[in-house]
C-alpha positions, -999 to 999 in steps of 0.1 A, spaced: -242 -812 424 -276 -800 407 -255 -771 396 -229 -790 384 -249 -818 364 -269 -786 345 -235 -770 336 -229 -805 321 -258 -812 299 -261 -774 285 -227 -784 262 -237 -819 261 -268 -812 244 -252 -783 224 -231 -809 208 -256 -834 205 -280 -813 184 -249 -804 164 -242 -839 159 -275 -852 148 -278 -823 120 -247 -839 107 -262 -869 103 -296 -856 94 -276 -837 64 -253 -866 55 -279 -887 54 -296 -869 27 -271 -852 3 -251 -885 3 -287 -895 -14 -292 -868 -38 -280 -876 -75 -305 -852 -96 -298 -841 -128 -290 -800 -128 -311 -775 -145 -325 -739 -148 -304 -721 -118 -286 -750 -103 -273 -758 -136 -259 -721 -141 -243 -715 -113 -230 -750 -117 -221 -743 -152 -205 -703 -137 -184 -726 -114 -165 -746 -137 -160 -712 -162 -149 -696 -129 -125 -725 -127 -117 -734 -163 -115 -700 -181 -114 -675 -151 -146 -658 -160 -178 -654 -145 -198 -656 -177 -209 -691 -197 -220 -680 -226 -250 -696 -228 -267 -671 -249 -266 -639 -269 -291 -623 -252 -266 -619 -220 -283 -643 -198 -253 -663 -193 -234 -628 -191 -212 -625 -164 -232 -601 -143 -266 -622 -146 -255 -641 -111 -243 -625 -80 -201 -640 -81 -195 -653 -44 -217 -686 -47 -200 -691 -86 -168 -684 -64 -178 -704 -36 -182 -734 -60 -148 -731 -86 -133 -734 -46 -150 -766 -37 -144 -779 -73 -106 -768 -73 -100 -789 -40 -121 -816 -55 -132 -823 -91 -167 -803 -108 -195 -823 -93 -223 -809 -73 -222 -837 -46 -188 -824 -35 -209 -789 -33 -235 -806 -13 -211 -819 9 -193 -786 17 -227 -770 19 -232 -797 48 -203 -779 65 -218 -746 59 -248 -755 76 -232 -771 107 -221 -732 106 -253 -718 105 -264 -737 134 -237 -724 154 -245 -688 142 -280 -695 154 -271 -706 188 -246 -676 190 -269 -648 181 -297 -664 201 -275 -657 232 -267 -625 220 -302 -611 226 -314 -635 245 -317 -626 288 -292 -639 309 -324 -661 329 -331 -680 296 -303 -679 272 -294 -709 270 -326 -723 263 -334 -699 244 -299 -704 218 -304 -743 220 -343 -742 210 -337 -721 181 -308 -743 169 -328 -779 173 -354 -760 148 -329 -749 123 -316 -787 130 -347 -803 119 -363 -781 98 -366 -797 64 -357 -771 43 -327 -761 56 -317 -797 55 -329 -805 19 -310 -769 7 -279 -784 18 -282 -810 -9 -292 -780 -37 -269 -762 -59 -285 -729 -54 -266 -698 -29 -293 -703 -2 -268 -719 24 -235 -697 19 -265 -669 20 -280 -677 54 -250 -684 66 -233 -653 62 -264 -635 67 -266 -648 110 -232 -642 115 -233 -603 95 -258 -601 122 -245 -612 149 -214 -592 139 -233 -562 142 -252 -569 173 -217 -571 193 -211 -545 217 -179 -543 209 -163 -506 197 -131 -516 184 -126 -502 149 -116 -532 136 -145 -551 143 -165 -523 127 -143 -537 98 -152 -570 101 -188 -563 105 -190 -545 69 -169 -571 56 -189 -601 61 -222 -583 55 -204 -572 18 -199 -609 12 -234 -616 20 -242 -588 -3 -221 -602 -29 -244 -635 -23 -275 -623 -24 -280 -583 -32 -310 -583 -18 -287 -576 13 -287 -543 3 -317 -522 20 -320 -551 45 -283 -537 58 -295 -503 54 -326 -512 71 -311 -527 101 -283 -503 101 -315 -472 107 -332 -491 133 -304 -496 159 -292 -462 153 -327 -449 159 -329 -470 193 -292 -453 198 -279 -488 201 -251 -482 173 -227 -449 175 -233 -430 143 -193 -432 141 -188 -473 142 -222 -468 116 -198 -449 97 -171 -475 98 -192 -508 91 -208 -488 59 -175 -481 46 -164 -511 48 -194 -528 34 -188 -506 -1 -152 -513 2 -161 -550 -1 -182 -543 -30 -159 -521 -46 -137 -546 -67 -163 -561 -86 -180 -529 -95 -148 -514 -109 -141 -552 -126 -178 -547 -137 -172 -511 -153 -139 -524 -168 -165 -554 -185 -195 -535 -196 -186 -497 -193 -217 -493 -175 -225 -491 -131 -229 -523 -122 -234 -530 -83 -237 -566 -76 -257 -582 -109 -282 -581 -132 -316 -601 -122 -337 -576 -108 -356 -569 -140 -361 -607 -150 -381 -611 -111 -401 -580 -114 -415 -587 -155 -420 -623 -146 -439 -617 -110 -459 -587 -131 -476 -584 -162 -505 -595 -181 -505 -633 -173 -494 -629 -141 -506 -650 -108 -480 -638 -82 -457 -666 -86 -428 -671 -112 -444 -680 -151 -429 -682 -182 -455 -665 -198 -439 -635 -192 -413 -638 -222 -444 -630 -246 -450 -595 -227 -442 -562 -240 -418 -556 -213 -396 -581 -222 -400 -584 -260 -393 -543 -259 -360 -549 -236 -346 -577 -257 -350 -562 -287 -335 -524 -274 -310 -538 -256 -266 -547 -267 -260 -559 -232 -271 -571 -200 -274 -544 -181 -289 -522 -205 -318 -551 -209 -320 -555 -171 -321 -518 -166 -349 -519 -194 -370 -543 -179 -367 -524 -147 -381 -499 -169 -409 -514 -184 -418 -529 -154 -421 -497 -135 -447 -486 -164 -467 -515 -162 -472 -510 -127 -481 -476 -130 -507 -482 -154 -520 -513 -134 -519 -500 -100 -547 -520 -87 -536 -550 -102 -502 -549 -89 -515 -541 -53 -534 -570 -55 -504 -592 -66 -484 -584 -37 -509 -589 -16 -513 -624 -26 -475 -632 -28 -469 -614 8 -503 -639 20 -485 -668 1 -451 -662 21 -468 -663 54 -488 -694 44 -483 -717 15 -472 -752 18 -457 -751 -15 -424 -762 -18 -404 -759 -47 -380 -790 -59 -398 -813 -35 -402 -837 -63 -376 -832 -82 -345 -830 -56 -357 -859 -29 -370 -836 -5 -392 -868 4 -358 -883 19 -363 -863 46 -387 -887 64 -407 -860 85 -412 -839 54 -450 -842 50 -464 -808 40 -491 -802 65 -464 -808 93 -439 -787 77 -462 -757 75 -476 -764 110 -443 -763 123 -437 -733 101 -469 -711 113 -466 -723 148 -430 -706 150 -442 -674 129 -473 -666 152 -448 -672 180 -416 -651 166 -445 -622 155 -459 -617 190 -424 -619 203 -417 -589 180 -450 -570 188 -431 -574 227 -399 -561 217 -414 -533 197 -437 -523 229 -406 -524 250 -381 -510 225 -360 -539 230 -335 -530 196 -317 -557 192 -352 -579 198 -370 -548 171 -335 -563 147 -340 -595 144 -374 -591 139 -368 -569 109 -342 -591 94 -365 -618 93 -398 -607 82 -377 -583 57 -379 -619 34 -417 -619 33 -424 -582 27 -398 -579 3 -393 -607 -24 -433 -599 -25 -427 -565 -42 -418 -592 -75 -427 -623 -73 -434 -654 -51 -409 -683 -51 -402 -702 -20 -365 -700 -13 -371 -663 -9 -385 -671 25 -360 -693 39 -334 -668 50 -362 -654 76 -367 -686 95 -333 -688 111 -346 -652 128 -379 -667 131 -363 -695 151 -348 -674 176 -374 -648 184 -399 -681 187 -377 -690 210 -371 -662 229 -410 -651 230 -418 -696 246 -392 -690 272 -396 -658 283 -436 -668 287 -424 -703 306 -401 -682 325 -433 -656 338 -452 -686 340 -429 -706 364 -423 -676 385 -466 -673 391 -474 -703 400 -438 -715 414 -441 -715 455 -426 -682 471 -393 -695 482 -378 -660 497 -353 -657 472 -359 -641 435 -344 -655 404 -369 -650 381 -383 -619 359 -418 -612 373 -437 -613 336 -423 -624 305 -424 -584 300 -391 -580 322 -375 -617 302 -378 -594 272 -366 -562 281 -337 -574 299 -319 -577 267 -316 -543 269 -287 -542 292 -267 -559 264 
C-alpha cells in the first residue's frame, strides 16, 4: 500500500507543479500591457514584416540595423506564426510563450531523470522543475517579447536530445536538428554545441560516428539561411549580424562592463559606420575594431570581464523590472530572488566539482551548458537575460548535488535494517549516473 500511495503522488505532484506554473504564468502575462521598444519592438516589428512583406528586414534605418541579418530569424519566425493564427499583438505572443514554458518545464523534469540515479530521480527531476516553476524570471520572460523562452526551450531539450543513449541514426538527426534551431535562436549556440559535443566524446560517452551525424545535421539546419543570406548580401553570413554591436558597446573608452550608449561616440563605431555599405561588412568591422581596442588595452579589458563574469554570479540587477511588471510577480523582491539564485549556484557548482572528481559526463555536461552563460556573454558585455538560459542547468545539478547529500545522509544515520537500498555517500548517488 506504501508502495502504491508513493507511485501515486510522484504523477500527482508532477502535474500539480505543472498546473500551478500555468497559473503562475497566466496570471501575469494576462497583466502585462507595456508599450514595446528597443529589442522587443524589433523583433515585434521583424514579425509582422515576416508576415506582411515576407522579409526578415524592417527597414528601420540606413545604416542596416533593421537589415535582415541584424536578428537571428527563428524568434521573428516564431512570432509572424503566432500572429498568422492570431492577429500582430504581443499579448497573443505572451500567451504562446506561456505554452512554451509549460515545455520547458517538462524538458527540465525529463533531462533531470536523464542524469539523475535511479535512487533519487524522481526527486531530483520534480525539485528542479518546482524552481524553474517559481522562479521569477522565467515567469516574467514569458510575458517579454524577447527570444529568451523559444531559446531555453529548445536549448533543454537539444540537450536532452543529445544525452539519449539511443544509437539510431535518425535520432542522431534529430539531435542536430533541434540544436540547429536553437542555433538559429540564439547563435551563441554555436561553441556551446561544440563545447559539449568535445566533452562527452572526451569521456567516450558519444561515438565519434553518431558525433559525426548530429554535426551534420546541425549545419544542414543552418544551411538554408546561409545560402538565402549569400543570395541577400553576397557575403558569408552564418546566423546574423550582432556580434560586433555587444563587443564595442561592452568595450571601449567609457565602458563599465555593462551595456552604454556611450559607445556610439567611439572610434570603433564611428570608423565602422562610416567604412561600411552593409551590415555585415559594419558588423565584421566592429568585430574589427574591437579586437584592436582590446589589444591595445589589455589590462583594461581583463579587468572588464572580470567584473561582468563577478556581476553574472552575483548581481541583483534585473533588467525590465520596472518597466514590464516584473513586480506582479508577488515573491519578486530582489534580495530573495538573488538568495534563491546564489543558494542554487553554490549548490549546482559543488555538484559539478563532484561530477568532475568522478567523471560523471553527462553530470561534467550539464554543468558546462550552464555555466557556459556566465563565462561567455562576459567576454562582451553584461546584460542580464544572458544568464537565464544557465539556471534551468543550474536547477537540475542543485538538485541532483541536495538529494544525493540527503540520500548519504539518510543512509548514515538511518537504523541498519539488513537490507541495502541506499548508495553509501552521496559519492556513489553521483557516479551512478554513469551507468546511463
Amino acid at each position: 500500500m506504501t508502495v502504491l500511495k508513493k507511485d501515486f503522488i510522484k504523477p500527482v505532484l508532477f502535474w500539480l507543479i505543472l498546473a500551478v506554473a500555468l497559473w503562475i504564468r497566466l496570471h501575469f502575462v494576462l497583466q502585462v500591457d507595456t508599450h514595446l521598444k528597443s529589442d522587443m519592438a524589433s523583433f515585434h516589428n521583424r514579425g509582422v514584416a515576416l508576415l506582411e512583406k515576407g522579409s526578415f528586414s524592417t527597414g528601420e534605418d540606413a545604416l542596416g540595423l533593421g537589415a535582415s541579418t541584424y536578428r537571428p530569424p527563428l524568434y521573428p519566425l516564431f512570432l509572424a506564426g503566432v500572429y498568422k493564427f492570431t492577429e500582430p499583438n504581443p499579448r497573443n505572443a505572451y500567451l504562446a510563450q506561456t505554452i512554451l514554458s509549460l515545455i520547458l518545464l517538462i524538458g527540465i523534469y525529463q533531462l533531470a531523470l536523464r542524469v539523475s540515479p535511479d535512487s533519487i530521480k524522481r526527486p531530483v527531476a520534480l525539485t528542479a522543475m518546482a524552481a524553474g516553476a517559481v522562479y521569477p524570471p522565467l515567469v516574467a520572460y514569458c510575458g517579454i517579447l524577447l527570444s529568451e523562452m523559444l531559446f531555453m526551450t529548445l536549448l533543454v531539450w537539444a540537450v536532452w536530445f543529445l544525452l539519449q543513449p539511443s544509437k539510431h541514426r535518425g535520432w542522431a538527426w534529430a539531435t542536430g536538428f533541434v540544436w540547429g534551431l536553437a542555433a538559429l535562436t540564439r547563435p551563441i549556440t554555436l561553441p556551446l554545441f561544440l563545447g559539449v559535443l568535445v566533452i562527452l566524446w572526451l569521456y567516450r560517452h558519444l561515438q565519434l560516428q553518431r558525433a559525426l551525424h548530429v554535426v551534420a545535421v546541425f549545419f544542414l539546419t543552418l544551411t538554408p539561411w546561409i545560402l538565402r543570406n549569400y543570395a541577400e548580401f553576397h557575403e558569408w553570413v552564418l546566423v546574423d549580424n550582432s556580434s560586433g554591436i555587444n563587443l564595442v558597446a561592452g568595450n571601449n573608452d567609457d565602458g563599465k562592463g555593462d551595456y552604454t550608449r556611450s559607445y556610439v561616440n567611439s572610434w570603433m563605431y564611428l570608423d565602422a559606420k562610416a567604412k561600411s555599405h552593409n551590415i555585415v561588412q559594419f558588423d565584421r568591422r566592429l568585430i574589427a575594431n574591437n579586437n584592436r581596442w582590446i589589444q591595445t588595452h589589455p589590462v583594461r579589458y581583463a579587468q572588464l570581464f572580470f567584473k561582468r563574469l563577478g556581476y553574472y554570479f552575483v548581481s541583483e540587477h534585473e533588467f525590465y523590472f520596472q518597466d514590464y511588471h516584473w513586480n506582479r510577480i508577488p515573491w519578486h523582491k530582489t534580495p530573495i530572488n538573488l538568495t534563491f539564485r546564489m543558494v542554487w549556484q553554490v549548490l549546482a557548482l559543488l555538484t559539478l566539482l563532484g561530477c568532475l572528481i568522478l567523471r560523471n559526463p553527462l553530470g561534467v555536461c550539464l554543468g558546462f551548458t550552464g555555466f557556459f552563460f556566465y563565462v561567455f556573454p562576459a567576454i562582451a558585455l553584461y546584460y542580464t537575460r544572458y544568464r537565464h538560459p544557465a539556471l534551468p542547468f543550474v536547477f537540475i545539478l542543485g538538485a541532483l548535488g541536495f538529494w544525493a547529500l540527503w540520500q548519504a545522509l539518510q543512509a548514515k544515520f538511518q537504523p541498519a535494517t539488513g537490507k541495502v537500498t541506499l548508495p553509501e555517500s552521496a559519492a556513489d548517488a553521483l557516479h551512478q549516473p554513469l551507468a546511463g
